[in-house]
TIVO-2410 file (N, C-alpha, C; in nm, 3 decimals):
# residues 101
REC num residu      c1      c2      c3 atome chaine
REC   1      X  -2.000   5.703   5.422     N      A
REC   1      X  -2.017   5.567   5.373    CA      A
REC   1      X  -2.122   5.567   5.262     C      A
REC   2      X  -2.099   5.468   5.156     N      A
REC   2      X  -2.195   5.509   5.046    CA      A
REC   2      X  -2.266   5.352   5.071     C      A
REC   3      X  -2.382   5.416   4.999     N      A
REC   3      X  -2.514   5.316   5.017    CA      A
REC   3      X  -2.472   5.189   4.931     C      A
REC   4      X  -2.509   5.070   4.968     N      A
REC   4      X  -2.510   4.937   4.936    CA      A
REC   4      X  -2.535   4.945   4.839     C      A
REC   5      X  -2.672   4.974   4.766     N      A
REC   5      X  -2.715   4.955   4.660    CA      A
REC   5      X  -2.617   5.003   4.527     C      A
REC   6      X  -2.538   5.142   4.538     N      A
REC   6      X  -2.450   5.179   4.422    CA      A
REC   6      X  -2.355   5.062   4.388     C      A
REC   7      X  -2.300   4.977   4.525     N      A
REC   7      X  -2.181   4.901   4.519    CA      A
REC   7      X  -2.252   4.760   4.430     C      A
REC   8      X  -2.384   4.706   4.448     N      A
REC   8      X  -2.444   4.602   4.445    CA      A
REC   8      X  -2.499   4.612   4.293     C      A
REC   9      X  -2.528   4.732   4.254     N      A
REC   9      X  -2.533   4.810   4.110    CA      A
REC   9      X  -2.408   4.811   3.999     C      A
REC  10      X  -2.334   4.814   4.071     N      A
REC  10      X  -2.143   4.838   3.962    CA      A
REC  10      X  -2.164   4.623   3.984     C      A
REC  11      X  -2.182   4.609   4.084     N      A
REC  11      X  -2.137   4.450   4.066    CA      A
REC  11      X  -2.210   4.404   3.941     C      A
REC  12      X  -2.400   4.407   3.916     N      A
REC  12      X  -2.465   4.365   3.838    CA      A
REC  12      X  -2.390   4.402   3.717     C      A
REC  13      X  -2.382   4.497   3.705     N      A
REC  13      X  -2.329   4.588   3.580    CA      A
REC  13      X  -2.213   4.521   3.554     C      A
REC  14      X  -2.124   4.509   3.622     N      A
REC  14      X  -1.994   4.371   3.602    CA      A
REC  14      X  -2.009   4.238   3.538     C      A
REC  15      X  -2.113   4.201   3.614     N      A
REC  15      X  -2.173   4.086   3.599    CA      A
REC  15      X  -2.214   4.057   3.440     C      A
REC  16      X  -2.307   4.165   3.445     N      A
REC  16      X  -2.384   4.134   3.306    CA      A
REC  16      X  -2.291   4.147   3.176     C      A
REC  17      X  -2.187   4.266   3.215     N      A
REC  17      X  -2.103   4.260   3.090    CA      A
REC  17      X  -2.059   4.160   3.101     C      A
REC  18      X  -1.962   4.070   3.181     N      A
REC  18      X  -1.899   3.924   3.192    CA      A
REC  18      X  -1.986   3.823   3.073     C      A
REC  19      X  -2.115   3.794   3.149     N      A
REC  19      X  -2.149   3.765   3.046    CA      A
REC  19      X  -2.220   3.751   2.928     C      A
REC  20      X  -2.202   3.869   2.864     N      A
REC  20      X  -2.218   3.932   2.754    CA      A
REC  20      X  -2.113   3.918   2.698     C      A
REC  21      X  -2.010   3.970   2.768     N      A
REC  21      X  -1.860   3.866   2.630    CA      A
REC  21      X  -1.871   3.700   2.644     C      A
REC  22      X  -1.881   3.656   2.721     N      A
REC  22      X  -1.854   3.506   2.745    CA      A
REC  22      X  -1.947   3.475   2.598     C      A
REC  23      X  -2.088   3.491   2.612     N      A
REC  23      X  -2.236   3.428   2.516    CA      A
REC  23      X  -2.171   3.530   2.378     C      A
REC  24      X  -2.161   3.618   2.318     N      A
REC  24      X  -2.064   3.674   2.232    CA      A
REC  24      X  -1.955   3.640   2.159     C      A
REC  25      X  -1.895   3.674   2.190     N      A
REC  25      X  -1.739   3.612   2.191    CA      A
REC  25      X  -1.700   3.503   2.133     C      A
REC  26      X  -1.655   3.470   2.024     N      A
REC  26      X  -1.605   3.347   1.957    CA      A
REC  26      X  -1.410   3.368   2.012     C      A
REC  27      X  -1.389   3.459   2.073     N      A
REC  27      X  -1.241   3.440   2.079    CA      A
REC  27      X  -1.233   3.399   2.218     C      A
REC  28      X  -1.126   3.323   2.212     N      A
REC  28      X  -1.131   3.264   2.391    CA      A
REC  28      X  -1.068   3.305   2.470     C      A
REC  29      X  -0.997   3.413   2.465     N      A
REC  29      X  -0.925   3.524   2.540    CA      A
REC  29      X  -1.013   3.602   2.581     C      A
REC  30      X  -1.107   3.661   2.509     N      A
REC  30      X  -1.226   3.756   2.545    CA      A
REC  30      X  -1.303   3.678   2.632     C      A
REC  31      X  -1.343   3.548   2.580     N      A
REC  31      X  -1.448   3.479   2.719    CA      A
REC  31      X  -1.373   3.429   2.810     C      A
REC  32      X  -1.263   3.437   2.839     N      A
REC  32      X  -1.189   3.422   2.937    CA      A
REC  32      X  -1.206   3.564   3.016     C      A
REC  33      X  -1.210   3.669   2.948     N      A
REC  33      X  -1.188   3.789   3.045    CA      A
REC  33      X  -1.299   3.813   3.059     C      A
REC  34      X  -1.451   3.768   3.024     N      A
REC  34      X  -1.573   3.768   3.031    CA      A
REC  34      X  -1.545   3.694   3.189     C      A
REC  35      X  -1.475   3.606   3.253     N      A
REC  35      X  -1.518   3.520   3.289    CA      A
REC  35      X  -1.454   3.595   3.409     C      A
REC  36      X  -1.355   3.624   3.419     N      A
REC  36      X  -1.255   3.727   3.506    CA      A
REC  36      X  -1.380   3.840   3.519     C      A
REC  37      X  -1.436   3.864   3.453     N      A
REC  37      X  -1.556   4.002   3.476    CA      A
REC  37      X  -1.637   3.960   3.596     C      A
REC  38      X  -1.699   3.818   3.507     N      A
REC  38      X  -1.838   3.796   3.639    CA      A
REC  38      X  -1.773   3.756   3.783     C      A
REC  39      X  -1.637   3.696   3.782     N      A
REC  39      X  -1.572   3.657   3.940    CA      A
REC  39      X  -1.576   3.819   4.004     C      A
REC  40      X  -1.464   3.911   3.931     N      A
REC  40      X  -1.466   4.035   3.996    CA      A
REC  40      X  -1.581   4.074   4.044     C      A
REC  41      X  -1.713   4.082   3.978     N      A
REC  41      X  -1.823   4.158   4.020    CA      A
REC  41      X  -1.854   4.065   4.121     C      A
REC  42      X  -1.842   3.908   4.165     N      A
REC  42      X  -1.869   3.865   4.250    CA      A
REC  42      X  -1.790   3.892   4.398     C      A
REC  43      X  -1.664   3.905   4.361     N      A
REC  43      X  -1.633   3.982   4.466    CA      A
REC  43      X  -1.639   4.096   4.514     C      A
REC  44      X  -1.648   4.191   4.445     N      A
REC  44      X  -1.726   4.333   4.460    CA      A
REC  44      X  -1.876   4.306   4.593     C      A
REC  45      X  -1.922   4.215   4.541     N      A
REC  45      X  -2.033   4.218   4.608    CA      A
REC  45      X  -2.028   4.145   4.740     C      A
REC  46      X  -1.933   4.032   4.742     N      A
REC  46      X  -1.872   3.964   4.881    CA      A
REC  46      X  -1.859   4.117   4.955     C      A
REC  47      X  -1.702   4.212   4.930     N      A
REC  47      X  -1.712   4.298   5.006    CA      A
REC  47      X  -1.797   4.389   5.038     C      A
REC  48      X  -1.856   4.467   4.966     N      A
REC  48      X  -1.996   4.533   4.987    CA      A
REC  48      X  -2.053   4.464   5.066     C      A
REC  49      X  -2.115   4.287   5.084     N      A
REC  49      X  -2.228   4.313   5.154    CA      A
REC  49      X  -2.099   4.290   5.359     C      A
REC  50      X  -1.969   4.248   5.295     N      A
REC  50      X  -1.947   4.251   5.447    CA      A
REC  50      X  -1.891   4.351   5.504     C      A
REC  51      X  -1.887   4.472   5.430     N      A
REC  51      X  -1.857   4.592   5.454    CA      A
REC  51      X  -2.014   4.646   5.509     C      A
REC  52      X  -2.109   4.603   5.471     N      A
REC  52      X  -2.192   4.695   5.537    CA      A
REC  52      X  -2.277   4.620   5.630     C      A
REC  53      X  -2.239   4.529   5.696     N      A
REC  53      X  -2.232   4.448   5.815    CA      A
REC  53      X  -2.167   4.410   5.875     C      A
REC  54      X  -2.002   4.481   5.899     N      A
REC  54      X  -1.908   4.533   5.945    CA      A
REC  54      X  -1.893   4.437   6.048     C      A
REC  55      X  -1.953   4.342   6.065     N      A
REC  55      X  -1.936   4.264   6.195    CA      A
REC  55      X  -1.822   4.165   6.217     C      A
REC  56      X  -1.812   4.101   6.085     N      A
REC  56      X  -1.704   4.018   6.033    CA      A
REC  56      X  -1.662   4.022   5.882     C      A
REC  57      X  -1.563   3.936   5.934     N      A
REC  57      X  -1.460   3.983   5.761    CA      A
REC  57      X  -1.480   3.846   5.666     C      A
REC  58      X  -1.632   3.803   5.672     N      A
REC  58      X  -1.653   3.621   5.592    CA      A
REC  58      X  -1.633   3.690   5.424     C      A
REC  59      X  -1.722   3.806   5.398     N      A
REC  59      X  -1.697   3.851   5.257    CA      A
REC  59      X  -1.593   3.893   5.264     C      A
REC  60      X  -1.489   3.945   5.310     N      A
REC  60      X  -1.326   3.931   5.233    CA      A
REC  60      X  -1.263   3.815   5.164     C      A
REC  61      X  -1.291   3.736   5.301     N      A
REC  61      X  -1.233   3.587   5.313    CA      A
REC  61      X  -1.291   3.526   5.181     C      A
REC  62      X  -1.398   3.538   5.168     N      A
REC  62      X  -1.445   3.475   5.011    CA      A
REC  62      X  -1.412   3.572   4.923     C      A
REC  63      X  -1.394   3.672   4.884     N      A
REC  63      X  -1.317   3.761   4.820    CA      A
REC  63      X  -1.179   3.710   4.769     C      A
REC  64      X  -1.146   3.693   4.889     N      A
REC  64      X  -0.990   3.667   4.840    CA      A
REC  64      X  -0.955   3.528   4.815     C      A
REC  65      X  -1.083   3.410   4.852     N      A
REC  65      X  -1.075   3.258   4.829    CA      A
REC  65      X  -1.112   3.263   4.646     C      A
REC  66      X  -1.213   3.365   4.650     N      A
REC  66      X  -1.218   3.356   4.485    CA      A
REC  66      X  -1.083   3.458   4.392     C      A
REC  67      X  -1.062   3.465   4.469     N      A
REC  67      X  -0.953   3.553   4.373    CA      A
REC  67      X  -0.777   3.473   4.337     C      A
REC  68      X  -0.774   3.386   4.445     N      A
REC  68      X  -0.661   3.268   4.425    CA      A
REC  68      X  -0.772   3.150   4.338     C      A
REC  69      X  -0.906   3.166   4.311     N      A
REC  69      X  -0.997   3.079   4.239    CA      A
REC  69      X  -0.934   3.145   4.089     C      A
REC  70      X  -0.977   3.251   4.088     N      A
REC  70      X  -0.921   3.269   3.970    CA      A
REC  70      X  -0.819   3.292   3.898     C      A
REC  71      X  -0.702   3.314   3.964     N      A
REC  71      X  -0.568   3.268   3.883    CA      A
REC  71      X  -0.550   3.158   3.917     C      A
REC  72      X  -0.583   3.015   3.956     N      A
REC  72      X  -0.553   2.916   3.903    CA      A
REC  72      X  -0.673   2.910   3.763     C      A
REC  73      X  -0.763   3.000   3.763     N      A
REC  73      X  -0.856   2.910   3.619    CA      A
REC  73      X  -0.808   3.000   3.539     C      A
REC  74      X  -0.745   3.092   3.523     N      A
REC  74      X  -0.648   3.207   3.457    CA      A
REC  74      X  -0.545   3.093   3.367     C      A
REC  75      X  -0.463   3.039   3.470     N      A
REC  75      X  -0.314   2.953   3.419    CA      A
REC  75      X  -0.435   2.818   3.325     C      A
REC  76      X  -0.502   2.746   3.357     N      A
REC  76      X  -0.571   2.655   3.287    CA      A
REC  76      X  -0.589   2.690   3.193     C      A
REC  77      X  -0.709   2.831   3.222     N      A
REC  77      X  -0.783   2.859   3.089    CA      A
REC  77      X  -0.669   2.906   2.979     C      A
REC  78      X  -0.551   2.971   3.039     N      A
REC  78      X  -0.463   2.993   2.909    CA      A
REC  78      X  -0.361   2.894   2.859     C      A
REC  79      X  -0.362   2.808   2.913     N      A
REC  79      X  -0.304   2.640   2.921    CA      A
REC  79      X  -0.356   2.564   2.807     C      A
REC  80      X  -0.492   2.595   2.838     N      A
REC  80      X  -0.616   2.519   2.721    CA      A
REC  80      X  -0.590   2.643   2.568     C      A
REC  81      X  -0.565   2.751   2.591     N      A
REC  81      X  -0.603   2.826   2.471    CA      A
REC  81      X  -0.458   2.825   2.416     C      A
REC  82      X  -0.342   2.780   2.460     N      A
REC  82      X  -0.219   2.747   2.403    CA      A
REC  82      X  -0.247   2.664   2.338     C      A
REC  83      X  -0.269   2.510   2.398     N      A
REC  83      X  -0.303   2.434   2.325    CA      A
REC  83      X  -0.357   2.464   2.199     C      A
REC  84      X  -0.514   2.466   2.199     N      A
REC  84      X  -0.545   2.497   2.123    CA      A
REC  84      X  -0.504   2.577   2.035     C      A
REC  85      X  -0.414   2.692   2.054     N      A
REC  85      X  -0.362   2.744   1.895    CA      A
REC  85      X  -0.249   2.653   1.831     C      A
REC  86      X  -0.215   2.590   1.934     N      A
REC  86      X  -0.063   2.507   1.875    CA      A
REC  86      X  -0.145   2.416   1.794     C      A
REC  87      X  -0.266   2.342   1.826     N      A
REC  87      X  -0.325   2.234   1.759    CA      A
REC  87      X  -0.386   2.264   1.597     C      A
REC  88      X  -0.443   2.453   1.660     N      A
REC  88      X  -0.550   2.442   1.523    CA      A
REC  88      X  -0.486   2.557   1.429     C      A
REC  89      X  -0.426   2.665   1.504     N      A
REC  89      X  -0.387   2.789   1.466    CA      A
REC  89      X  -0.455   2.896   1.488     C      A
REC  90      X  -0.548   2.873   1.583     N      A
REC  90      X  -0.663   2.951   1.597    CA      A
REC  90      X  -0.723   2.942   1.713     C      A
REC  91      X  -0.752   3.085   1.789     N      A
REC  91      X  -0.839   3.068   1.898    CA      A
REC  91      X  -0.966   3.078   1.907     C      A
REC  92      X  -1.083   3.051   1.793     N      A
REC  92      X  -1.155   3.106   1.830    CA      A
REC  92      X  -1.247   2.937   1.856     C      A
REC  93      X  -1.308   3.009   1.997     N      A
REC  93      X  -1.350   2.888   2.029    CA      A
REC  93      X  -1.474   2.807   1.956     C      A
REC  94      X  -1.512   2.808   1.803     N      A
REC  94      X  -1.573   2.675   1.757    CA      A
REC  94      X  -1.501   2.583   1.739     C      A
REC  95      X  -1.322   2.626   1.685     N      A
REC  95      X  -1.242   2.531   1.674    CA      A
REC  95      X  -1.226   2.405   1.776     C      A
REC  96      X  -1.268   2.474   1.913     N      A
REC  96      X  -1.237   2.443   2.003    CA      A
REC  96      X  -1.350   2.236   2.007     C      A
REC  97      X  -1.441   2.270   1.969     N      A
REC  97      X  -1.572   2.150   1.992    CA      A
REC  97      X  -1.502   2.067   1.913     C      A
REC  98      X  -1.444   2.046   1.780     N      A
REC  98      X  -1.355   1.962   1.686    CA      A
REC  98      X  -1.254   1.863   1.776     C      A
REC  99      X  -1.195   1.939   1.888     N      A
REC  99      X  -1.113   1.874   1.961    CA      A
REC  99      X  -1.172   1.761   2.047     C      A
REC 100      X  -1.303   1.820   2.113     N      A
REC 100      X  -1.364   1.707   2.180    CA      A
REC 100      X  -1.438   1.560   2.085     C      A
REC 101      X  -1.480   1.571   1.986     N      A
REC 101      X  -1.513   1.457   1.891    CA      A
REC 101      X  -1.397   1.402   1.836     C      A
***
């Protein structure tokens, strides 16, 4: 069994790249998959910590509650970025603030 900390380490490391494209990123496909980054590493770390307290399965269960979390914000978020190219021709999200004023 490998130590907590490597698993809790790949999550941060997930994490931080997530968002590092999200704050980056003017294209909204990329901060979309920025965004898919930081959920994954959050579940990474659900299982890790209930894998190594083996007692119950609550971090799966949120594992897998965020993971039907994120393909519904998957279908939205690419719902919204259709739109938006049909509207502007363009995804990159400054276009995007024009729409709200």
């Amino acid at each position: 069994m490998h130590p907590l900390h490597i698993f809790l380490s790949l999550g941060a490391l997930l994490f931080l790249l997530g968002v590092f494209l999200v704050l980056t990123r003017r294209n909204a496909v990329m901060a979309l998959m920025g965004v898919e980054l930081m959920l994954n590493a959050a579940n990474l770390n659900f299982v890790a910590f209930s894998r190594y307290d083996q007692i119950d399965l609550d971090g799966q269960m949120a594992a897998l509650f965020v993971i039907v979390l994120a393909a519904a914000e998957v279908a939205v978020g690419l719902a919204l970025i259709l739109n938006l190219y049909r509207r502007k021709h363009s995804i990159d999200l400054s276009d995007s603030r024009e729409l709200l004023g």
